[in-house]
C-alpha positions in Angstrom: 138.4 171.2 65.8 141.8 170.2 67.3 141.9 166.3 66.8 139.8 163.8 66.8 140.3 162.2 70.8 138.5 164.0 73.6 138.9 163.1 77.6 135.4 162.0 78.9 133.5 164.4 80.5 133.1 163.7 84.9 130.9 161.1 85.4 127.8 162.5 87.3 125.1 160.5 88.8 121.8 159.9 87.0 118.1 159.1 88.1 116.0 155.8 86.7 114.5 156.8 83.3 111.2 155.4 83.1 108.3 156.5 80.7 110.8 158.2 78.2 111.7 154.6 76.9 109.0 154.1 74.7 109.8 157.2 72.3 112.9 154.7 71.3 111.1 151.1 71.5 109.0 152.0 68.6 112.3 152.3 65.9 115.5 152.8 65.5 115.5 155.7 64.1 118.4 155.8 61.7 119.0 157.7 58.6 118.3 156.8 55.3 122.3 157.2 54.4 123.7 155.7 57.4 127.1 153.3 56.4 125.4 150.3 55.4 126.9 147.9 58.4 126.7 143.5 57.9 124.0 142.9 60.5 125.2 139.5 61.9 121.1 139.3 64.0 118.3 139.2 61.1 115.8 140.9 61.7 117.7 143.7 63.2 117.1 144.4 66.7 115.9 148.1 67.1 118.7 148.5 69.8 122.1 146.7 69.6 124.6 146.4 72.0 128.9 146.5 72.0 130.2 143.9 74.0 133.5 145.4 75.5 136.3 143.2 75.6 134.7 140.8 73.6 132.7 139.1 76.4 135.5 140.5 78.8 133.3 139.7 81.9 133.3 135.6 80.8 136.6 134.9 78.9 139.8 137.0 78.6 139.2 140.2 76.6 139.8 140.2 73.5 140.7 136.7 72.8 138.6 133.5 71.2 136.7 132.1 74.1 135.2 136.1 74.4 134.5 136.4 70.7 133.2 133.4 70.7 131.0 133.9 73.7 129.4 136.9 71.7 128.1 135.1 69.0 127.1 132.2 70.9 124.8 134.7 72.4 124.0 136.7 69.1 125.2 140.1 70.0 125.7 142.1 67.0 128.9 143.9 67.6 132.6 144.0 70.2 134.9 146.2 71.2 138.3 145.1 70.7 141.6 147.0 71.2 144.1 147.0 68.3 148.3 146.9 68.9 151.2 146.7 66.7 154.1 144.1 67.4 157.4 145.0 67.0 157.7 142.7 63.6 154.7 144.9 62.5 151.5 142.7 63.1 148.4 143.7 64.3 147.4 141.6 67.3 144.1 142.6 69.3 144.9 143.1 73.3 143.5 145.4 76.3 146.6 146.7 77.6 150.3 147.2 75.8 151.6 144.8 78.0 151.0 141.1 78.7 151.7 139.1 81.1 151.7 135.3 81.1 151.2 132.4 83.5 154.4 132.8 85.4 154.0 136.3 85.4 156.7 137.4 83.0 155.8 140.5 81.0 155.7 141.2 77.8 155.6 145.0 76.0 153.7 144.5 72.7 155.6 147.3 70.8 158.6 146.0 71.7 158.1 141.9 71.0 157.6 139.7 68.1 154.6 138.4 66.9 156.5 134.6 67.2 156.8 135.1 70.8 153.4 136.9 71.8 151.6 134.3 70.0 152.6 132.0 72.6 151.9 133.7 76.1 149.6 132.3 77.8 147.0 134.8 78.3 144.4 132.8 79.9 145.3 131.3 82.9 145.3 134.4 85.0 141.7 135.0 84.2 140.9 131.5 85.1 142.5 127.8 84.6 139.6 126.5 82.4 141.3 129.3 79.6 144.7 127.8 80.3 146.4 128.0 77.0 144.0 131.3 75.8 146.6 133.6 73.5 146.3 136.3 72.1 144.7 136.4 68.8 145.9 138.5 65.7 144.0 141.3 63.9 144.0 138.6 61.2 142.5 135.6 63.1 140.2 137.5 65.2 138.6 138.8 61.1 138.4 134.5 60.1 136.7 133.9 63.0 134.2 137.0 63.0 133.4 137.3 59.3 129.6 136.9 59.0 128.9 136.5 62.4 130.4 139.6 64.6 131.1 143.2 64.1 133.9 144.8 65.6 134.5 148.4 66.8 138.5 148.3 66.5 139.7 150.8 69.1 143.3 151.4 67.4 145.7 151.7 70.3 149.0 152.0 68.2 148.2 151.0 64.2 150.0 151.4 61.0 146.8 153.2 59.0 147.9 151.6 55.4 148.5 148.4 56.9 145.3 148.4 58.8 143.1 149.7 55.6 144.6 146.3 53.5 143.6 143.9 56.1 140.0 144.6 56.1 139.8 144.9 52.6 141.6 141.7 52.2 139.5 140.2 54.9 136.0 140.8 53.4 135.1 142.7 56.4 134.7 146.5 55.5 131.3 146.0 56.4 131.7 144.5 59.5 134.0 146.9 61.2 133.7 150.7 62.8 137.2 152.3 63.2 138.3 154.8 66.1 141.8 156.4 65.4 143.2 159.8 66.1 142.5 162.6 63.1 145.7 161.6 60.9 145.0 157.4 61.0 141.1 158.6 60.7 142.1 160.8 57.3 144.7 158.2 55.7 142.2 155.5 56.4 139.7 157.4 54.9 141.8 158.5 51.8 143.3 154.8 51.6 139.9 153.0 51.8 138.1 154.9 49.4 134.9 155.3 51.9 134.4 151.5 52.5 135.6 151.7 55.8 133.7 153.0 58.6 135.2 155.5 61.1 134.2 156.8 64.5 135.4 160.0 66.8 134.4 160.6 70.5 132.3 163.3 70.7 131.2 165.9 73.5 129.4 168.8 74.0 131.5 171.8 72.7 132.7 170.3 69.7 131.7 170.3 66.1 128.3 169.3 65.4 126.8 166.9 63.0 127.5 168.5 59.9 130.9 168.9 60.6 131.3 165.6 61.3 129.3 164.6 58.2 131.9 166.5 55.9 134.9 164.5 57.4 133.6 161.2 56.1 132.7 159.9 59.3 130.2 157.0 60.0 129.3 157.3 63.9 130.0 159.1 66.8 131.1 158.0 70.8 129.4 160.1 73.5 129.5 159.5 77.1 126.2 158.6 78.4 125.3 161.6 80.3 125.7 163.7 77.2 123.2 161.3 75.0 119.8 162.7 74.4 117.2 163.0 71.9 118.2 166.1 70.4 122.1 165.0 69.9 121.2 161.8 68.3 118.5 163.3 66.3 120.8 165.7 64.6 123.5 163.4 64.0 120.6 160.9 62.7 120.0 163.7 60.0 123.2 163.6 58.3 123.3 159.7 58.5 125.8 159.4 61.4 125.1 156.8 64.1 125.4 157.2 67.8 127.5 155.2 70.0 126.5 155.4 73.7 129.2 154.4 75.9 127.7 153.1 78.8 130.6 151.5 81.0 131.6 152.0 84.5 129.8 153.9 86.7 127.4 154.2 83.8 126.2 150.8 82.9 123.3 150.6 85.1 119.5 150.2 83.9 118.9 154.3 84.3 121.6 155.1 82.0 120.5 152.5 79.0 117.2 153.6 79.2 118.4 157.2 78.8 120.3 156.2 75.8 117.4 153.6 74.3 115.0 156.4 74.8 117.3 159.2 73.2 117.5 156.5 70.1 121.0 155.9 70.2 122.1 153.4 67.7 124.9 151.3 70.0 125.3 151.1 73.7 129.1 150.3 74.8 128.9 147.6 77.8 130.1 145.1 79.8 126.8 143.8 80.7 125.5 143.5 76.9 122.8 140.3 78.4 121.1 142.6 80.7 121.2 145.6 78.2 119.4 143.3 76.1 117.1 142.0 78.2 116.0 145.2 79.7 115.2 146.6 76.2 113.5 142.9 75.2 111.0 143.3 78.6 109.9 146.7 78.2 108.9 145.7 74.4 107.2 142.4 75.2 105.4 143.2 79.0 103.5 139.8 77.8 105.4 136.6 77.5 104.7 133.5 75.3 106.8 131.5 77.5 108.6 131.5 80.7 112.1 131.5 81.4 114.2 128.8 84.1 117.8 129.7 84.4 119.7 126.3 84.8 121.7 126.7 87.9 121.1 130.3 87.6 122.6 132.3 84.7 125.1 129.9 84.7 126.5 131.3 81.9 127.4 134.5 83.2 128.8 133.7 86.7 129.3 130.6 88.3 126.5 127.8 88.5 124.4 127.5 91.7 125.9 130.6 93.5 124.2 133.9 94.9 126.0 135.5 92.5 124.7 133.1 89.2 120.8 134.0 91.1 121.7 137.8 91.2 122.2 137.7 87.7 119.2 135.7 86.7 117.0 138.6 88.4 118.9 140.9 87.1 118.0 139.3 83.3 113.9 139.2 84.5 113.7 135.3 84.0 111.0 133.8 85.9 112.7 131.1 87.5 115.7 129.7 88.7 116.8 125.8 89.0 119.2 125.0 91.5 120.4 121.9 93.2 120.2 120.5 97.0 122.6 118.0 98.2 123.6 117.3 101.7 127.1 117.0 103.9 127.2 114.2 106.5 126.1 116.1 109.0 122.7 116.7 107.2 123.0 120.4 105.8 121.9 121.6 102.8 123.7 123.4 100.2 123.3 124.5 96.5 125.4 121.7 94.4 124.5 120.3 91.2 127.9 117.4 91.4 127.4 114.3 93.9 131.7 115.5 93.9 132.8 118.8 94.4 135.5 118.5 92.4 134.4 120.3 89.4 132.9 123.4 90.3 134.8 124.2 93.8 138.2 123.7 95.0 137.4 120.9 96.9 137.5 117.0 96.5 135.2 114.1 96.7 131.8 113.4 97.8 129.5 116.1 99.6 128.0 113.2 101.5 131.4 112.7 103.4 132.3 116.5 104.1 130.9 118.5 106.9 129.0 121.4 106.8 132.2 123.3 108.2 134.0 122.0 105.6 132.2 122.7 102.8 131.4 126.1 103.5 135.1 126.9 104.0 135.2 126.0 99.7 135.7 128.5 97.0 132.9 128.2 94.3 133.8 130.7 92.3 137.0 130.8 90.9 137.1 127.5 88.7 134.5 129.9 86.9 137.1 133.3 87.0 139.5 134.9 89.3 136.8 137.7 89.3 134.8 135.3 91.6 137.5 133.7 93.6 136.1 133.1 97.2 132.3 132.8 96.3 131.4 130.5 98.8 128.7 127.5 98.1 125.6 128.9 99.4 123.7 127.3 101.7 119.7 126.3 101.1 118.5 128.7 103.9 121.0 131.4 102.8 119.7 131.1 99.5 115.9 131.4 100.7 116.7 134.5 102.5 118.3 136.3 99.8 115.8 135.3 96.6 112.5 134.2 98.5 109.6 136.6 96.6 112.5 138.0 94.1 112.0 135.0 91.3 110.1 131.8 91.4 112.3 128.4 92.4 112.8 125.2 90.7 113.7 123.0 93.3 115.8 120.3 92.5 115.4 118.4 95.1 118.5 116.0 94.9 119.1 114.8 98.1 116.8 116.2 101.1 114.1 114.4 102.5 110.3 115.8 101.6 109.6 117.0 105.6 112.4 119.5 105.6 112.0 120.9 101.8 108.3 122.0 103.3 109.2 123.4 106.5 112.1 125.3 104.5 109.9 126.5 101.7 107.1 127.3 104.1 109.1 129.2 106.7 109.9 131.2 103.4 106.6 131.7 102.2 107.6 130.2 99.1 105.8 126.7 98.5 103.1 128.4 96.2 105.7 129.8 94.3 108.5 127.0 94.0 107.8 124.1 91.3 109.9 120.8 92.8 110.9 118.1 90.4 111.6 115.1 91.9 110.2 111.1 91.1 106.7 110.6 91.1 106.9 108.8 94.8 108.6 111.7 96.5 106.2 114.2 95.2 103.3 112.2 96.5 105.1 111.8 99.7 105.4 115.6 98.9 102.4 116.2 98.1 100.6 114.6 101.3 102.3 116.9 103.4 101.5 120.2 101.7 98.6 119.6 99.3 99.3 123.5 97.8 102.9 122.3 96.5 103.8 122.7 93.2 105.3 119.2 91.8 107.1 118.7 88.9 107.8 114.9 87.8 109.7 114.0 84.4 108.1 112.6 81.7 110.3 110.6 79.5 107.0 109.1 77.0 104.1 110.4 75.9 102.3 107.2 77.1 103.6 108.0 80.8 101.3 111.0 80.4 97.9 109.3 82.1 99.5 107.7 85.1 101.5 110.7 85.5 98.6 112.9 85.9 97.2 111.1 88.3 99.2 112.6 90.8 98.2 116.1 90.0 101.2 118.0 89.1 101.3 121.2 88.5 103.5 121.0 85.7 105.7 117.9 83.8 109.3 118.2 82.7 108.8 117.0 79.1 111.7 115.1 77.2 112.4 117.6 74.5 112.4 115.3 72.1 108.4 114.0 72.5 107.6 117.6 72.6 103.9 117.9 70.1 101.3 119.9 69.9 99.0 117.1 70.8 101.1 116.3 73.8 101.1 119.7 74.8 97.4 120.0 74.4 97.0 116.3 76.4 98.8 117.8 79.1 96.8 121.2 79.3 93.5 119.3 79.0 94.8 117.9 82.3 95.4 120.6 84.0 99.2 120.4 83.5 101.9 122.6 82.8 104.6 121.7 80.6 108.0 122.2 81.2 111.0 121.5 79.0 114.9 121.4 79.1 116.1 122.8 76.0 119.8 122.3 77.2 122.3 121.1 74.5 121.1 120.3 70.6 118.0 122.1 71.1 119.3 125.4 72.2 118.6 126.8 68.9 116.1 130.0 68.2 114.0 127.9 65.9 113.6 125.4 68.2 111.9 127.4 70.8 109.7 129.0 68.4 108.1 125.9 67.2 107.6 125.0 70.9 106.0 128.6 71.6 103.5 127.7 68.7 102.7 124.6 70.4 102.1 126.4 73.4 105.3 124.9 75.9 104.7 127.2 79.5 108.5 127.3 80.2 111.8 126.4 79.0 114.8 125.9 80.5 117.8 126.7 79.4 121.7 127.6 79.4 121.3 130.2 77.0 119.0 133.0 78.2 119.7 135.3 75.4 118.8 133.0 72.6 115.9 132.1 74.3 114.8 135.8 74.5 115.7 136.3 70.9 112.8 133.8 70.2 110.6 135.7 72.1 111.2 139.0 70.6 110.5 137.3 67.4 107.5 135.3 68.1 106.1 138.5 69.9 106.8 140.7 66.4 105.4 137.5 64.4 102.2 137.1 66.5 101.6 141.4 67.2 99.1 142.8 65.2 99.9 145.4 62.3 
């Protein structure tokens, strides 16, 4: 074997995977004497996913706001990059040089530690992370310890210095190590087995008993080369399987490849919709539905094509947008009475024209990646989403003769739940009896006159969420919908309202709200 650092093989296109994938849903397949790895997600997930970058798509790689984002979401692991500063710290960063907000450049090899630790990393990804630095090898262990695993991809390392830090840091358990052969052999000489290492792998090489004698914990492959037989054998000698899945790769036919081979890891820059994919084809039957607020908000700019794109991309039932019109009586998608916030433009809608409005930039108060993401219009929303995912209308500011005629000319109005005040939805209502309408409900004792309008579903206050309101509401005939957005975004929170038997919840935080699932499904299957 000469070294430890291969090239990747060419990337070759791949067909969907399809039945294969339930060979890998049913474990994860492990050895026995695997390295014992901190799993920050209890029960373990049967597939976990590397977030590269950090969240690198949301936040700049490698810094706070991406780690951050991570565990918000309750990944298990990221991929960070490890540098050395001239003075001799370890700082985590992408590239060897950084550049700050007036565009001065700085080589890390070559500049302190005092002076990168004030570049402004941030603003060029987007001005909301104005002020984002760079974070040291240090720092980026405080805030990750017993929450977040990290593959460190060692760029440029001192070996010794690199072994004392995560010994000193408590996090031996929580990291997987990728260095060339002599870093991989002082490391492993220095750290007395307690730290993990990894090697790329590819077809040709060593196989897994070689790679068992050299103290490794877990091997990279490309995704083309991952299959049941490779992760098998390395399985047997106790070595985990890291499929890297990024690029022209990280599409739904190449994670299912790699779930259904029983790889241990998948490497990607889409870890939500890894997640979700493997989450759907476990649990075909849900205990609850799923509203995206704004769209996946989270994950691309809120009320945008792009934000709905992502929603169906993450299998959610529903999405919730917001309809507000310009002075000359168009519609678009905008959550704001001001347009301040989310787009480069100022003031009211009300007092901008059509023209005007769709000349605005939506998308890059969210990242640069989504600079010139217009704000979408209501029938340009229609067209691209009507009979992909179910709509929860908004319905701001549009009069109740116009919604209809939009929805019907759609062929949506059996499929869109509008929330509104109880007097617009009967005014709704009168005009197309089959609509779906969707009034608050603030108190349980609201709950009788309420019904006498014969929604389809209420918006409950999360906080006079019951069984027996729950129950009152189905022995009605009513659905019941809740916001779960701020405080009660929490897994445990959902879970008591699945029990209760809530239909849908809406919320900021798909992934958490999947999580739930996945566990109340595992709770509630029989053994």
């Amino acid at each position: 074997m000469h070294g430890m650092t291969f090239c990747p093989t060419h990337r070759l296109p791949l067909p969907l995977m399809g039945a294969g994938v339930a060979l890998w849903l049913a474990a994860a397949g492990t050895s026995a004497g695997a390295f014992p790895f901190f799993e920050p997600v209890r029960p373990p997930r049967a597939v976990q996913v590397m977030a590269h970058g950090g969240a690198g798509r949301q936040a700049p790689a490698n810094t706070r706001p991406a780690l951050e984002h991570c565990i918000e979401d309750q990944l298990e692991w990221a991929e960070v990059d490890v540098r050395r500063t001239r003075d001799g710290r370890h700082v985590l960063a992408r590239f060897a040089t950084v550049t700050n907000a007036t565009g001065v450049s700085f080589q890390i090899h070559e500049t302190d530690w005092a002076i990168l630790s004030q570049v402004d990393v941030g603003t060029a990804f987007a001005e909301r992370f104005r002020g984002t630095t760079l974070l040291s090898l240090e720092e980026g262990f405080a805030l990750c310890r017993g929450r977040l695993n990290l593959y460190l991809d060692c760029k440029a390392v001192d070996a010794g210095q690199l072994v004392q830090e995560i010994l000193d840091a408590r996090m031996a358990g929580q990291v997987v190590v990728k260095l060339d052969a002599e870093g991989s052999r002082q490391v492993r000489q220095l750290g007395g087995g307690k730290i993990a290492l990894l090697t790329p792998w590819q077809p040709g090489l060593e196989g897994a008993d070689w790679v068992a004698t050299q103290g490794l914990a877990a091997v990279a492959m490309d995704a083309p080369e991952v299959t049941p037989a490779r992760v098998a054998d390395f399985h047997r000698v106790g070595i985990r399987v890291l499929a890297k899945v990024l690029g022209d790769w990280d599409q739904p036919g190449f994670w299912e490849r790699a779930m259904a081979a029983g790889a241990d890891w998948l490497l990607t820059e889409v870890p939500e919709e890894v997640l979700a994919q493997a989450l759907w084809r476990r649990v075909p039957r849900r205990p609850v539905l799923i509203s995206l607020h704004r769209g996946a908000s989270r994950y691309a700019p809120e009320n945008t094509l792009p934000a709905f794109e992502k929603a169906v991309r993450l299998g959610v039932d529903y999405v919730e947008f917001d309809v507000r019109a310009t002075r000359d009586g168009r519609c678009f998608l905008l959550h704001d009475a001001h347009l301040d916030r989310t787009t480069d433009g100022r003031g009211p809608i009300r007092e901008a024209t059509a023209a005007a409005v769709r000349r605005l930039d939506a998308g890059v108060k969210f990242s640069r990646a989504f600079a010139q993401t217009p704000v979408p219009g209501l029938e340009q929303f229609l067209s691209a989403f009507s009979g992909r995912v179910q709509f929860y209308f908004d319905a701001k500011q549009m009069r109740p003769d116009r919604l209809v005629k939009a929805l019907d000319a759609h062929q949506m109005i059996e499929r869109t739940v509008v929330y509104q005040m109880p007097p617009f939805l009967a005014e709704l209502k009168a005009m197309a009896p089959a609509i779906r309408c969707l009034p608050p409900l603030r108190s349980a004792a609201q709950l009788d006159e309420i019904a006498r309008l014969k929604p389809y579903a209420v918006d409950a206050d999360w906080k006079i969420l019951s069984p027996d309101l729950v129950s009152r509401c189905h022995a009605h005939g009513i659905k019941v919908f809740a916001d779960a957005l701020g405080e009660h975004e929490q897994v445990e929170a959902y879970l008591q309202a699945m029990d209760w038997g809530l239909d849908l919840i809406q919320t900021d935080h798909p992934l958490r709200v999947m999580r739930a699932i996945e566990l109340w499904s595992e709770r509630h299957t029989p053994r």
